[in-house]
N, C-alpha and C positions, 0 to 999 in steps of 0.2 A: 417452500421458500416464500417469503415476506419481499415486500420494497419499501425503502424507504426514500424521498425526495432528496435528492444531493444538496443539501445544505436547505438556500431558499428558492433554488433554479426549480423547476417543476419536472427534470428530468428524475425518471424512477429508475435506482438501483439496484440490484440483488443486497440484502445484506450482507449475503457472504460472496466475497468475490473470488475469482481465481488470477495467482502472475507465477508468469515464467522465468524470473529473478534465479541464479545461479541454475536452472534447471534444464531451463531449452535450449540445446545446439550445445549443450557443455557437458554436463550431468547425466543425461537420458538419451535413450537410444528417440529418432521422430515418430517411430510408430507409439512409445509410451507417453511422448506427448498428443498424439491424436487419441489413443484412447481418455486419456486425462480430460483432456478438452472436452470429448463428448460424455463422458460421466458428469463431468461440471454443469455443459450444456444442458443434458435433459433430467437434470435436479430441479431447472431453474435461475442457475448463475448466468446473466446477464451481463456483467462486466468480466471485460480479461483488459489486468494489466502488462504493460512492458513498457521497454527501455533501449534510447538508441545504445547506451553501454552493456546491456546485458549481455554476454557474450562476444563484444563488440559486432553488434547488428545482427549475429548470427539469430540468436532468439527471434528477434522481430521477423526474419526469414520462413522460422520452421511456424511459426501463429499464422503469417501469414499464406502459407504452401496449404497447412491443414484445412483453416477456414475455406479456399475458395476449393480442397478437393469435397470439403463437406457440405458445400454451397448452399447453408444456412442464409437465409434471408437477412439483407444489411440490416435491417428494420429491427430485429429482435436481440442485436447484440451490442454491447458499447465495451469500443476498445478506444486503449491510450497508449500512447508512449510519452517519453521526457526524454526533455531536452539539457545541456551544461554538460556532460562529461564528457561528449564525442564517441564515436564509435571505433577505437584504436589508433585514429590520428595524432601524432605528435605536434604538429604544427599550432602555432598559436592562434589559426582562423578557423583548427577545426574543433573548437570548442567554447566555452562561454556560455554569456545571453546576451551576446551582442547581435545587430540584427544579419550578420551576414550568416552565422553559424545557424543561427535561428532561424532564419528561411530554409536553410540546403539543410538544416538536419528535417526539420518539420518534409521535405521532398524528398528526404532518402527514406524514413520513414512510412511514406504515404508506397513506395516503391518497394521496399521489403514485406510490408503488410497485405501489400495487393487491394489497398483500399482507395477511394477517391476522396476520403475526408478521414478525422479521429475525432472520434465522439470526447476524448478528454485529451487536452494535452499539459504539460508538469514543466514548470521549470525546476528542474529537480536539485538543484541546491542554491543559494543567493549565489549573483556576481558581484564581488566588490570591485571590479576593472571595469563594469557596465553602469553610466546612469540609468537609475529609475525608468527613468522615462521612455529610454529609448527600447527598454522591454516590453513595459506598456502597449507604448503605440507600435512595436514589433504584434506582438499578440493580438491587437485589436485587429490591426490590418489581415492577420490569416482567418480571424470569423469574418471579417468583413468579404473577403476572399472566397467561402467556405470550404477552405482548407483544414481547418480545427471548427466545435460547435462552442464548446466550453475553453475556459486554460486554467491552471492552477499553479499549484508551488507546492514542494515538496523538502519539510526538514528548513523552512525559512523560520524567522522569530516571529515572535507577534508584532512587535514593530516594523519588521518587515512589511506584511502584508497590508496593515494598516498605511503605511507607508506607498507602497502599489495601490493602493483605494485611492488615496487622494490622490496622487498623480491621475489616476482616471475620471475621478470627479471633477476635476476644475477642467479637465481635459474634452469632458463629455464621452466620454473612452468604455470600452467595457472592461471591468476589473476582474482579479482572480476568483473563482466561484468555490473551489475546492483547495486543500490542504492535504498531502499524505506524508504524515507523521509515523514516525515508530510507538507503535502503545501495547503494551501488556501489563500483565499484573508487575512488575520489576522496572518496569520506565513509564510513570505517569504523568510527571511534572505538566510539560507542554501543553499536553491535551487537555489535562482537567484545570490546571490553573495558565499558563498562559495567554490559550485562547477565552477562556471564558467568557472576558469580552464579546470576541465577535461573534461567537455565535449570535448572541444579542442581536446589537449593532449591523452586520452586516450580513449576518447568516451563514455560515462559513459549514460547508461539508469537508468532511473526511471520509478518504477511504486510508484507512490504519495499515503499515505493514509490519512482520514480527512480531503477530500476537501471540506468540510460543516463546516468545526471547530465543530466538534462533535456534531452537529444540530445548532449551534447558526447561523450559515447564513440563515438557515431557516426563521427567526425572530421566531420561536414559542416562544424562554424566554423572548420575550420582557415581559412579564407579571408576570415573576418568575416561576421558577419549579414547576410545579405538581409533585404529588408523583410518578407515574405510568412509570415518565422520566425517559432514562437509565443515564443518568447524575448524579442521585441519586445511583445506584448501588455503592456500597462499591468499587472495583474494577477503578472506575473510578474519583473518588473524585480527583485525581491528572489532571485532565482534567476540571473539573469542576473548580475548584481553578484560573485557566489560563485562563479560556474562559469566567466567567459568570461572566463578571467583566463591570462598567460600559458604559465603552471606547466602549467595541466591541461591545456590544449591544444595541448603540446609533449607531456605523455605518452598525450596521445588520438592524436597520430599514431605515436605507435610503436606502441601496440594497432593500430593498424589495420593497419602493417606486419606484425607477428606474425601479425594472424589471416589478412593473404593468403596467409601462409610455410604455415597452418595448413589452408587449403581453407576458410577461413567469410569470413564476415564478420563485423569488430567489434562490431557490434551482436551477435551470434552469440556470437559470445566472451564479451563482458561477460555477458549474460545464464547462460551457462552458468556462468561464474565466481561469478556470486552462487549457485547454485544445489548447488554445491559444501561453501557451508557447512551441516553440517544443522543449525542451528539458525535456519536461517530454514524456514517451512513454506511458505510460497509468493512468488512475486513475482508482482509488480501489471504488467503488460501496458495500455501505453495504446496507440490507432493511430488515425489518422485516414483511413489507406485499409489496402483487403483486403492489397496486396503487402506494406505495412509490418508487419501482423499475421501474415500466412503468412511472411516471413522471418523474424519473432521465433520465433514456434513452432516453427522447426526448431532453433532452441538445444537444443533435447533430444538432437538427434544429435551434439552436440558436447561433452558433459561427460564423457563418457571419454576424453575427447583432452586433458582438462586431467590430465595426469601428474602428479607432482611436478616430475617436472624441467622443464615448462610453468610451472608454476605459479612455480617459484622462475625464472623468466625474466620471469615479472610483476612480482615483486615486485622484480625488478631494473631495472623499469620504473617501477615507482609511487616506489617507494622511501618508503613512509610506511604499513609495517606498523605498528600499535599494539602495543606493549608490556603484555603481562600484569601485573597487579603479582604480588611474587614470593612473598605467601602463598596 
């Protein structure tokens, strides 16, 4: 396993991270998540993500039970959750990024995970009902606290975030450090031309989720969904809608042609291809069994295989590189 810096903060990541995103307390029995974990863990994955909506809180529960029975040293591990969708609350206080929502989730949270800080915390989608501002100095005040170490944003514009910078510059505030974007070979826009900028300018780390397109890089749809697929979960139909469309899954079976030509497998491939750009700091690892996680994690042995001249055979596949603009 490699690290790479989260952006310009001096915190070291796993490149390849692991989250519990439709899998923990839903999906999987808690003992398949504790082995999960510890295969993660003694690869070298240092980051596990989560979410106070994953599960509604149940996930952050079962991360949290595992960690303190595996009583890994806090020091060697950086966990996060996000904040804005609430953890199955209806009411209009329990959710947002306003700062009342934004104190009791960041404590319920710290409560479900069994930890006494989050090494990352997400505001995981903008609030257009919340000024700026008052997330900001929300945020700042939990490092100041140390309740959170870092905050981020999750799925915001680039004018967003840009937008959260200056409010904390003129403020003297500390601003978002991280970003976690959707990126694969099938959704690139954001990453590679949105942010471009900040990376620059402000230093902007990412940890990516959906570097598989929600399995279709896999090629398994090329055949149509079985029932069994989590693509069918209710929850996820707005994923399904986007990806299982003909386009992608006519260029998900040529990735998979290439990566047999290549000795991997697709999944191998794509992973290693997002891993290529460095401005991502790590990608998010989900699995629901051991084999589907120990195949991902060998994507490490395949990023020197992506050449140039692999690479421009990708993109002679996708055919939907984004354009720079030309200042």
């Amino acid at each position: 396993m490699k690290y790479r810096n989260l952006g310009r903060s001096g915190l070291q990541i796993s490149e390849l991270s692991f989250g519990s995103w439709i899998t923990f307390g839903n999906q999987i029995d808690d003992s398949i998540s504790r082995d999960l974990m510890v295969e993660a863990y003694d690869a070298g994955i240092n980051f596990f993500d989560n979410a106070e909506v994953y599960a509604d809180g149940r996930s952050e529960k079962v991360m949290g039970k595992i960690i303190k029975q595996l009583g890994w040293s806090r020091d060697s591990y950086i966990l996060s959750s996000k904040v804005y969708f609430g953890a199955g609350g209806k009411r209009p206080t329990q959710k947002g990024l306003n700062r009342k929502h934004i104190v009791e989730a960041c404590n319920d949270a710290l409560r479900r995970l069994q930890v006494e800080y989050l090494d990352l915390y997400f505001c995981h989608r903008p609030d257009k009902l919340t000024p700026i501002e008052e997330t900001v100095f929300t945020m700042h005040n939990l490092i100041q606290q140390g309740k959170i170490l870092y905050w981020g944003t999750s799925e915001w514009s680039g004018v967003e975030i840009m937008e959260a910078h200056r409010v904390a510059s003129a403020n003297h505030l500390i601003g978002p450090v991280m970003e976690q974007p959707q990126y694969n070979m099938l959704h690139r826009d954001k990453v590679e031309v949105e942010y471009h900028s900040i990376y620059k300018t402000l230093g902007l780390g990412t940890t990516i989720w959906s570097p598989l397109a929600s399995g279709i890089l896999t090629g398994k749809y090329s055949k149509g969904i079985s029932e069994d697929y989590r693509l069918n979960l209710g929850e996820l139909s707005w994923l399904k809608e986007k990806n299982v469309v003909e386009d992608k899954l006519r260029k998900a079976d040529r990735i998979v042609e290439l990566a047999k030509e290549l000795g991997c497998s697709s999944a191998q491939l794509s992973l290693a291809w997002c891993l290529k750009n460095p401005n991502v700091s790590s990608v998010i690892l989900g699995a629901s069994r051991l084999s589907q996680l120990r195949e991902n994690l060998m994507c490490l042995d395949y990023v020197d295989l992506l050449s140039p001249e692999v690479l421009e055979r990708i993109e002679g596949i996708l055919q939907n590189k984004p354009a720079l603009p030309p200042f």
